[in-house]
Structures are given as C-alpha cells and as structure tokens.
C-alpha positions as CSV (number, residue, x, y, z in Angstrom):
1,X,45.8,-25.0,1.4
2,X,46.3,-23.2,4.9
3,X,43.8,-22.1,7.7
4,X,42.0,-18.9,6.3
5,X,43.9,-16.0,8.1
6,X,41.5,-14.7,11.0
7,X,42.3,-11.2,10.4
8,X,41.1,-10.9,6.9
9,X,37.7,-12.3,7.6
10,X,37.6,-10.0,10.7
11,X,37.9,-7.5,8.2
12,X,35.3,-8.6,6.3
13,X,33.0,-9.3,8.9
14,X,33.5,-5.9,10.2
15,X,32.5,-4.5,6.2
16,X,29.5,-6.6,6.3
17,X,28.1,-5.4,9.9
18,X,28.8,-2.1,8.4
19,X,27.3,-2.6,5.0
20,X,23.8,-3.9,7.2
21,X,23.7,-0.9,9.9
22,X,23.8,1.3,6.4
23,X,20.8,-0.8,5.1
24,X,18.8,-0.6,8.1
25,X,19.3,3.3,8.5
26,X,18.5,3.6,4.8
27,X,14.9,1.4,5.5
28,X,14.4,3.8,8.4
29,X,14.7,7.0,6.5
30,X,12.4,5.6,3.6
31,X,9.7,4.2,5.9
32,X,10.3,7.9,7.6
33,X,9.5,9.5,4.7
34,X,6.9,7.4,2.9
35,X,5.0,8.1,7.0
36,X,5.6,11.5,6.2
37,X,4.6,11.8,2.5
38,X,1.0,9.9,3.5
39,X,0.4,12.4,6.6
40,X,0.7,15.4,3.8
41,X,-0.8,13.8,1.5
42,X,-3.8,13.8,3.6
43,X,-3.3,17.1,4.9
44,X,-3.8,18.6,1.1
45,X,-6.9,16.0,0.9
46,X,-8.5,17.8,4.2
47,X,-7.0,21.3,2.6
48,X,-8.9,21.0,-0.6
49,X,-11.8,19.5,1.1
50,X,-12.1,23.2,3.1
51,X,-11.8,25.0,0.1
52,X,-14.5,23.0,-1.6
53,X,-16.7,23.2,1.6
54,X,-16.1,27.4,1.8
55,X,-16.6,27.9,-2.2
56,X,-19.4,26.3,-2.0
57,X,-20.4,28.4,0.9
58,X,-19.8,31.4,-1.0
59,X,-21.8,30.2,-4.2
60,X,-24.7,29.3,-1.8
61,X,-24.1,32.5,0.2
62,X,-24.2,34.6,-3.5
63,X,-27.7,33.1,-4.4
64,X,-29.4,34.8,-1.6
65,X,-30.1,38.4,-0.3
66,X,-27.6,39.7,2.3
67,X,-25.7,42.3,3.4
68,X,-22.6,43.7,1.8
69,X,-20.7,43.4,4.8
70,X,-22.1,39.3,5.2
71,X,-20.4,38.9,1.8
72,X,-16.8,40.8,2.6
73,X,-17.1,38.5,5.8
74,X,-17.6,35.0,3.5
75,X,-15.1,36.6,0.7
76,X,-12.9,37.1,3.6
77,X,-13.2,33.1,5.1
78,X,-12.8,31.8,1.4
79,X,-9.8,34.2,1.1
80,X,-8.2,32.8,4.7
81,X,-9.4,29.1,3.6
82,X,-7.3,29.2,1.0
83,X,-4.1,30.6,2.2
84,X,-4.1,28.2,4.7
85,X,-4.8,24.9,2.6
C-alpha cells in the first residue's frame, strides 16, 4: 500500500465543501420560510380577528334604531373588513 494520491482527496474535499455550502443554503431557505409561514399565519389570526370584531359590530349595530345610511356605512366597513383580511 502507497501514499493516498493527493489529488483524489482534493477532489473529494472539494465534493464535500460543496455538498455543506448546499446544506447550509437549504437550512436558510427553510428557516426563511418557516419565519415567513409564522408572520402569515398571524396575519390571518389578526385578519379574522377584524372580521369577528366588525360582524359583531354589525350584529350589535342591527339590534338598535339607526339610520339607513348608519347601516350602508357599517355594511360597507364589514364589506371592506373582509376584502382585506
């Protein structure tokens, strides 16, 4: 048995530095995206917390006496609450 030959561990080395840069930038993406899918998920918790808050406006707003045009305008809110969330 000879001296391993330098240039095929070279090689190797140079697969393995490659292999770990690919792991690393794979960790990135997923931590990325697990950030990302948290911030929307509580984005669609404060969405349907609006919805709930302006519903329930609209129920409470329906109970009492007011004008027809103070009900278009709450119809209208509920309406723009829920487009947006």
């Amino acid at each position: 048995m000879g001296m391993p030959d330098p240039s095929f561990r070279f090689r190797l080395e140079r697969v393995r530095a490659l292999r770990e840069r690919s792991e690393d930038a794979a960790k990135e993406a997923l931590a990325g995206a697990m950030h990302d899918h948290h911030r929307c998920e509580q984005e669609l918790h404060t969405a349907a917390g609006r919805i709930a808050g302006a519903r329930s406006a609209q129920l409470d707003a329906a109970s009492r006496p007011m004008s027809a045009t103070d009900l278009i305008a709450r119809q209208a809110y509920l309406e723009r609450t829920e487009q947006i969330g």
